[in-house]
N, C-alpha and C positions, 0 to 999 in steps of 0.2 A: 564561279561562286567563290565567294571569300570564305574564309573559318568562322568568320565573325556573322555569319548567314545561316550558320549548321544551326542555330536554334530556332530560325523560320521552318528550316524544313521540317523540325521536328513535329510544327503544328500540323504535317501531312503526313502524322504516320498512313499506314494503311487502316480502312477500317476491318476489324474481325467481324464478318458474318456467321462464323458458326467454326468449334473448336470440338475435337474431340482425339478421344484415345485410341491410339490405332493398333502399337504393340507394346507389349511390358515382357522386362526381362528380369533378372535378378537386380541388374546396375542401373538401365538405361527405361525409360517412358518414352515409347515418341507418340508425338499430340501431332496432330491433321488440322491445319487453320487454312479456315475460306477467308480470303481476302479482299478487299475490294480497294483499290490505289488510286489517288483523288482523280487519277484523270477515268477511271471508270472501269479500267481493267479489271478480272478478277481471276487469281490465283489462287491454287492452292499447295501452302507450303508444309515442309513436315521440322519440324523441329527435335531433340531432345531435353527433356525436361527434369526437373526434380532435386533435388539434395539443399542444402542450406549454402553450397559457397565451397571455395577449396582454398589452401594455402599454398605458397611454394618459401621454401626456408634457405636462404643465402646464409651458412654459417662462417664466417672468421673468426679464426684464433689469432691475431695477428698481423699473423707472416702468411696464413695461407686461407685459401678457400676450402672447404668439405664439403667434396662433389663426391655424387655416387654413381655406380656403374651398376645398372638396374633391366633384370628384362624386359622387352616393349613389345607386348604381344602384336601390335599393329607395323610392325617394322621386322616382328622373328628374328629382333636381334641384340641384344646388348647395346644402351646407349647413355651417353653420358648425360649429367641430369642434377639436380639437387633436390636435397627431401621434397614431396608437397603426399598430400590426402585432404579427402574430405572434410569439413569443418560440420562435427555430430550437434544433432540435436542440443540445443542450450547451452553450446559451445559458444566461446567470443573466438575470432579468426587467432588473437594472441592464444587462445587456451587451449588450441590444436595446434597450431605452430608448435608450441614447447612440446605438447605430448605428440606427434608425429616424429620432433626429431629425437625424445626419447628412444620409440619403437625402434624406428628405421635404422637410426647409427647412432645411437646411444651416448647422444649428446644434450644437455640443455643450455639455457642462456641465462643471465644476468639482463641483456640490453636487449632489446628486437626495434626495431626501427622499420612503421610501414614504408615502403620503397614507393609505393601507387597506393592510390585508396582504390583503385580499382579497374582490374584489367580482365579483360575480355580472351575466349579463344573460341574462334571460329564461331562469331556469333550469327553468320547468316543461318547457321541450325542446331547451335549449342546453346543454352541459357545456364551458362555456368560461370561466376563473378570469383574473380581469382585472385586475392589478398597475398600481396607479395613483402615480405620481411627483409630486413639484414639482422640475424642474429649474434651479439656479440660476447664477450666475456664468457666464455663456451667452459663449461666442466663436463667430466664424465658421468652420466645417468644413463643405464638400460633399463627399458621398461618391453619387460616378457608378454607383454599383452597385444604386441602387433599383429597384425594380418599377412605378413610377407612368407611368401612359402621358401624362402633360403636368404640366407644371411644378403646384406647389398655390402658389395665391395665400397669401402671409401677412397678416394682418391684426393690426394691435397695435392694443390696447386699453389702454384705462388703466382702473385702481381702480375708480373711480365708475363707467364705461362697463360694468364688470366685473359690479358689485355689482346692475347696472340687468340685465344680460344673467341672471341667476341667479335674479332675485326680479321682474322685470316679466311680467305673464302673457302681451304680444303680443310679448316678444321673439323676435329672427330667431334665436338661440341653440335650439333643441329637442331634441335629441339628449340622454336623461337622461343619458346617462356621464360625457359633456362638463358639463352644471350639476354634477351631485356632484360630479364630479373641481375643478372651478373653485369652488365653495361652499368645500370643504376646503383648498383652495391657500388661500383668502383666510382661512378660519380660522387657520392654519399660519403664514401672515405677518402676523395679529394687526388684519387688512384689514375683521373685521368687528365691528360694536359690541356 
């Protein structure tokens, strides 16, 4: 199959036979979909569902990146990262960007720049569309209203330190969101050869 084919296939999505709610937590909904796939198979998948959309915030002053060093409940361990949260109710993806990186590291922007109009994680059972920024012209703003239960370390990086964190295969950097969203910041500011 070519690339240029991926919009045939899309006229075979699967058909939904029957969708419903299976378990709800505080964060997460997962929905239960009967499927049926054109050649006749039928499955049943479970998905997660719900929220309006999420950001992730690439800040430059510069000379350096503002990465954070953030706990990752799914990992039990400290990992490097850059702002992102939810995008609330009648929010535009710009108008969390700027209040998320208030909260979090108590930064705002002059410039945001979307990096994708839209990026995906783990969509075989995630439906969460993930607006990624370059924010620029960075001053100091805290806003006391986050949800973080302890301060996030910030960690500035430079260029090279950047370029090492994105394309070295033992860097402490893992987190795919965070290398594409930083791959593309550095494209964007002309950072790569």
């Amino acid at each position: 199959m070519k690339l240029d084919e991926l919009k045939e296939l899309q006229k075979q999505v699967p058909q939904v036979l029957a969708s419903r709610v299976h378990k709800v937590s505080r964060f997460f909904t997962v929905e239960e979909l009967d499927l049926r796939f054109h050649n006749g198979v039928q499955k049943t998948y479970e998905k997660l569902v719900g929220g309006n959309g999420a950001i992730l915030a690439v800040p430059f002053d510069g000379e350096h990146f503002l990465m954070s060093a953030e706990y990752a409940c799914g990992f039990e361990r400290y990992e490097l990262g850059f702002v992102k949260g939810k995008i609330d109710r009648g929010e535009t993806p710009e108008q969390a960007c700027l209040r998320e990186l208030e909260e979090e590291i108590g930064y705002g922007f002059k410039k945001c720049l979307k990096l994708k109009d839209e990026m995906s994680v783990a969509p075989g059972m995630l439906s969460l569309r993930m607006h990624c920024f370059l924010c620029t012209e960075l001053y100091k703003k805290r806003s006391e209203s986050g949800d973080e239960p302890e301060p996030i370390e910030l960690i500035k990086v430079s260029v090279p330190e950047a370029v090492d964190l994105v394309f070295d295969p033992h860097s402490p950097l893992t987190e795919s969101r965070a290398i594409a969203c930083l791959a593309l910041a550095l494209k964007a500011l002309g950072r790569l050869g």
